[in-house]
Steps between C-alpha positions, in 0.01 A plus 500: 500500500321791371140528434354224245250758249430184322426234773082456367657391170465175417616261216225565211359824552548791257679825569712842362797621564412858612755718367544255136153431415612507090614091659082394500367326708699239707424130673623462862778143399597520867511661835805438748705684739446833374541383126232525285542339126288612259416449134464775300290522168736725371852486698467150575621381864587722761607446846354776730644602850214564672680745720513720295173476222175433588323342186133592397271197495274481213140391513336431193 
């Protein structure tokens, strides 16, 4: 398996897509295998192959 860039992410915490940051800001739904889902404030859900994007956590 390739390199998890998303591995720190857990369920809850807040983070961007890096190259579609008109989405918002994002909550971490869940964090397995590689597959990151992730609801969007303005795409909605998105399942993320962390492979091949590392999302930008947010700290407010």
């Amino acid at each position: 398996m390739k390199d998890d860039l998303n591995a720190m992410l857990e369920p809850g915490q807040l983070v961007r897509h890096p190259t579609q940051m008109e989405w918002g800001t994002g909550q971490v739904q869940s964090n397995i295998n590689g597959k990151l889902t992730v609801m969007f404030l303005q795409q909605g859900k998105v399942v993320i192959d962390s492979s091949r994007v590392a999302l930008l956590p947010v700290y407010d």
